[in-house]
N, C-alpha and C positions, 0 to 999 in steps of 0.2 A: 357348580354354583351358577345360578342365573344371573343374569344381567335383569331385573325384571325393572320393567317401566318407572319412574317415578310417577307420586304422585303428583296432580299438577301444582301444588300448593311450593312442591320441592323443586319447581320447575327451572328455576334461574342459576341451581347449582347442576343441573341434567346433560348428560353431553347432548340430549338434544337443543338444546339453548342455541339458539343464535345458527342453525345450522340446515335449518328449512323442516316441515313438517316430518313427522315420524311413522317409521313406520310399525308396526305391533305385528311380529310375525313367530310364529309357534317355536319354540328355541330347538325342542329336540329335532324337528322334522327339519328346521334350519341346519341343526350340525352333521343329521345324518345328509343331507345334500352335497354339505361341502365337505362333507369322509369322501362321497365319491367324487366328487371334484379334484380331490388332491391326488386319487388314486387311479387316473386320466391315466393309459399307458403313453397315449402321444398327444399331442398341440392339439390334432386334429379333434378327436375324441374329446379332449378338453373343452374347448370352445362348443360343441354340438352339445354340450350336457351346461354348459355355460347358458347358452338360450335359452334353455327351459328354464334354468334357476330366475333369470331373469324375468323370465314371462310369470314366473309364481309370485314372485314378490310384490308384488305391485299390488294396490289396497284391494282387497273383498278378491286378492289370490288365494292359490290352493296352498300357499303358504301364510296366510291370512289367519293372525289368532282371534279366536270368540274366547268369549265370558269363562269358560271354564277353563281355560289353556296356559298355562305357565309359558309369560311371552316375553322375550327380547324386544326390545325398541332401536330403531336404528332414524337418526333422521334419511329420509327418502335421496337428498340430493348425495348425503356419503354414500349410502350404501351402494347406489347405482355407479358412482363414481370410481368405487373400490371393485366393483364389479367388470367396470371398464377396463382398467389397469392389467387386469388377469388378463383377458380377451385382447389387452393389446402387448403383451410379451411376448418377445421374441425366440424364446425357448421356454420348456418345460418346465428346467430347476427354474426358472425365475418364475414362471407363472404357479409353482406349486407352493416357492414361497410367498407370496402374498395371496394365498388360500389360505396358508396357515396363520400369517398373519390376521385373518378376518376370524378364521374357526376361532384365535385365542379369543377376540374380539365377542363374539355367539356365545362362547362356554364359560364368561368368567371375567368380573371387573378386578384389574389391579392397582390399587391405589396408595397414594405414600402415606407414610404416619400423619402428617398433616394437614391433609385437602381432602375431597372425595372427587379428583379429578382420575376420572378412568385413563390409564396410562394405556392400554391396549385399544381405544379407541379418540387418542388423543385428536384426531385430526377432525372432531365435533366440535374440539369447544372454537372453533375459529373468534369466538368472541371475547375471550381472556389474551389479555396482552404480554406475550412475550421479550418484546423491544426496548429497549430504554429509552423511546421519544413517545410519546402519547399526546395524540393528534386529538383532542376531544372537539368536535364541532360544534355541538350544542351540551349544555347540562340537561339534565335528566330534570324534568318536572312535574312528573306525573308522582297522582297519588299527593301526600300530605308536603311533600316539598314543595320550599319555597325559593327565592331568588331575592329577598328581599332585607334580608340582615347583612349588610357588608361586611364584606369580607368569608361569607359563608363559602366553604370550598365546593366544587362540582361530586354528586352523588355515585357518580362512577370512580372517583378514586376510592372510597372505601370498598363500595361494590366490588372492584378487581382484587382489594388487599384482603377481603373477607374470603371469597372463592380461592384467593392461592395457596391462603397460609392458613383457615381455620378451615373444621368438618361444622357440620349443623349440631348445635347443643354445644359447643365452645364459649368461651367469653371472651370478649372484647372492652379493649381497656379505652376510652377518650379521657384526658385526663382535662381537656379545652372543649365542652361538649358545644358550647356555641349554641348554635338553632338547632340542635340534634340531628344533621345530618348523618351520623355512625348513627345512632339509637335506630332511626327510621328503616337506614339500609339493613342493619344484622335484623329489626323485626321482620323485615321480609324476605330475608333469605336464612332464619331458624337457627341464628346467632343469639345467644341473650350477650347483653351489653350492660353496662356499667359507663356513665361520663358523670366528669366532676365539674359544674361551673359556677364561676366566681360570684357574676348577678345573678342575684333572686329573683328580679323579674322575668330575666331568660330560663331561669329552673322551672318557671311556672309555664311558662310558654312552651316549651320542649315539652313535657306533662302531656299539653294538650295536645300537641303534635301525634305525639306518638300512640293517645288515647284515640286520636282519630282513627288511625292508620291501622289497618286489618291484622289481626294477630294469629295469623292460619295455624302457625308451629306450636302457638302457647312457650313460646317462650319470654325471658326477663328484660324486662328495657326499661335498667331504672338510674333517675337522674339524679343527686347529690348535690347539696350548694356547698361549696368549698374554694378551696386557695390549694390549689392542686402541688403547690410549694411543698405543702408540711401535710398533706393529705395520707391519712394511712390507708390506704387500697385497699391490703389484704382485710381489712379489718372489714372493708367496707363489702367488702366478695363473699366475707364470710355469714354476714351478716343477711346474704343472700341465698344461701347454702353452698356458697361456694368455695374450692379449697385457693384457684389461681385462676390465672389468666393465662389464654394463650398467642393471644396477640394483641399490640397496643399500638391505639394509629394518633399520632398528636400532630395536630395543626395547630399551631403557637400562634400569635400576634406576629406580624414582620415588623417586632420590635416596635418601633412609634408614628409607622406610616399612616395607619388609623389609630385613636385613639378611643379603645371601645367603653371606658367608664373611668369614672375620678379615682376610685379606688387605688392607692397608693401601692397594695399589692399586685396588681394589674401587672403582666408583662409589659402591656403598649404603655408603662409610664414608666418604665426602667429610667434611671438618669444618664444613662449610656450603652452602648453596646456591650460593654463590659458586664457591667449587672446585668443585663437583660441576660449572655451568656449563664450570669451565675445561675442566675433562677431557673432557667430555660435547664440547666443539668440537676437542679434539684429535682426539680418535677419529675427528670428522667431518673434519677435516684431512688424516688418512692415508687416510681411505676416498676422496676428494677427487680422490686421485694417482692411484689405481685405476679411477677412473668414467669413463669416456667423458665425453666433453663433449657437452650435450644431453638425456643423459639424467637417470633420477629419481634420488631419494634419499626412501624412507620413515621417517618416525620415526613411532613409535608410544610416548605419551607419557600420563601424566596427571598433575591436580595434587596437592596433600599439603595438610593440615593440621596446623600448629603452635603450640602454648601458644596455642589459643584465636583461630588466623588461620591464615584460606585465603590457601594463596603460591601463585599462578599458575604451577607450575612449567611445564606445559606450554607458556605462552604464552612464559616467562623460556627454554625450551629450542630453542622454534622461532624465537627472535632470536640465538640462538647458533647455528644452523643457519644462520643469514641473514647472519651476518658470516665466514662462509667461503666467502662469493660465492655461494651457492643462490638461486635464485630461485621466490618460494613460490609454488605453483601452485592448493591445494587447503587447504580444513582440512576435514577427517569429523570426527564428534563420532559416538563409537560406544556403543552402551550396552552398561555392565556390572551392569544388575540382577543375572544370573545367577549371578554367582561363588558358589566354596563357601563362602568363609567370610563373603559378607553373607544368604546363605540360613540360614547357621548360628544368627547371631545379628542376626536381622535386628527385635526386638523392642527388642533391647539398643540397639541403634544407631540406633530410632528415638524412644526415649527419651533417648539422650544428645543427639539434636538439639532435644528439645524445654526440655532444661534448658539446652543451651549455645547455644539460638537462629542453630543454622546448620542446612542443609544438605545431608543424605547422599549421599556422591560417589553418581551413577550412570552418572558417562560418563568419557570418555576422551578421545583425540584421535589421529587418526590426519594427520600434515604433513606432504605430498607436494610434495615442490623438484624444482626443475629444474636443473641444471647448466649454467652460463653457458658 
């Protein structure tokens, strides 16, 4: 089975992503190279046939695919690098293992049930995050995103929870669609998506959003006015042709720090943390019905400060995540230095901690469940 190029429309789920330009080289004449590579009787011999492979690969090489050639991609800076690795081992068996380790890489993508992350050329995606600290510098603003609805989360945490946990043609559930940052990200990485939100004026606005933004995959990015409370999902996936969902990314209200609309059913008007828990588990109850079993469930949470005490909302949200049968898989802890309004008044707020002897939030949390 080839590994054959993506198209570029499919580009941001590709292990060439984020891994320096690629290269398109003929697969069969690529795997019979490295059959003799592996078949090196010594170092010496190895590395002398190692030079040539080296000298072919390289763009408008003798291992350079055309138009008609059934071709592997490899970004340029791995492949050299993996080539390096051979030529600097110290013995044979080590250098003939990681021959094999590239041939499986040339002859064949292996990928889990629910990503299309090439496991035999893992060390491409250097740009999906494996850590549980997520250092994001800047939000992402290209294309139809914007920066301008408060409280709107940064376009890279969906982007990462789409690439780990769904394939292209999955659905994704926002049950808080907000300014459609999920809608936006799954249309352009060939997710259809599903979000439910409260205002109708933000329904109309997400619409536009996502009418603007290029829709390469043809896939579904449709927004619902709803109370994601009492919302029946399934109904509404079905009504899309669809049977489920397989991943669901919910960024809540933090409770009553902003207050996004008068609406009495609103999270950010809950009468307490209490309620706000309650409803915050309803929401995940109806999404529940919707999910496959197995798969995730994202929240994306932070905590509040009140009269003078830090409440643990996040931690109090991701236990109410856990009593609707999730099972917790992950906790990120993401930083929000960045935002506009601690850059604004970021003097102010480091004086209020010096007089109120707390702590200025700069993180987040991102609670990745599994579905029992």
């Amino acid at each position: 089975m080839a590994i054959l190029e993506p198209p570029s429309s499919a580009a941001p789920d590709g292990a060439d992503h984020g891994a320096g330009p690629p290269l398109r080289l003929r697969q069969v004449a690529l795997v019979e190279a490295l059959d003799a590579l592996h078949g090196s009787a010594d170092l010496a011999s190895l590395r002398a046939r190692l030079g040539g492979l080296r000298d072919a690969v390289v763009p408008r090489g003798p291992l350079w695919a055309t138009g008609g050639d059934e071709a592997v991609s490899f970004p340029e800076g791995l492949l050299l690098a993996e080539l390096e690795q051979i030529g600097a081992a110290l013995t044979l068996e080590r250098a003939r293992y990681y021959v094999q380790r590239l041939l499986k890489a040339a002859k064949g993508a292996r990928t889990a049930a629910i990503n299309e992350i090439d496991l035999n050329r893992w060390k491409a995606y250097d740009d999906i995050f494996t850590d549980s600290l997520w250092l994001i510098e800047r939000r992402d603003g290209s294309g139809v995103h914007r920066a301008d609805y408060w409280g709107n989360f940064v376009p890279q945490i969906p982007n990462q929870l789409m690439r780990r946990y769904t394939r292209r043609g999955d659905w994704v559930l926002d049950p808080f669609a907000g300014a459609g940052t999920t809608l936006i990200e799954g249309q352009r990485l060939g997710r259809n998506t599903l979000g439910v939100e409260l205002q109708p004026a933000l329904v109309e606005h997400v619409r536009g959003l996502v009418a603007a933004e290029p829709n390469r995959q043809s896939v579904t990015s449709h927004v619902a006015q709803g109370d994601s409370t009492s919302t029946d999902f399934a109904a509404l996936l079905a009504a899309q042709g669809a049977a489920s969902a397989q991943l669901a990314v919910l960024h809540p209200p933090y409770h009553d720090i902003i207050h996004f609309s008068d609406d009495p059913r609103d999270l950010s008007n809950a009468a307490s943390t209490e309620a706000f828990l309650t409803l915050l588990g309803r929401v995940v109850e109806q999404v529940a019905l919707a999910l496959d079993g197995g798969r995730y469930l994202a929240l994306v949470i932070g905590d509040k400060y009140t009269r003078g005490e830090w409440v643990p909302l996040g931690f109090m949200a991701m236990q109410a995540v856990q009593q609707q049968g999730f099972m917790l898989k992950s906790i990120v802890v993401k930083d929000i230095n960045a935002t506009a309004g601690k850059r604004a008044q970021k003097e102010l707020w480091r004086y209020r901690a010096l007089v109120g002897g707390f702590y200025v939030f700069r993180h987040e949390y991102v609670f990745l469940f599994r579905k029992r």
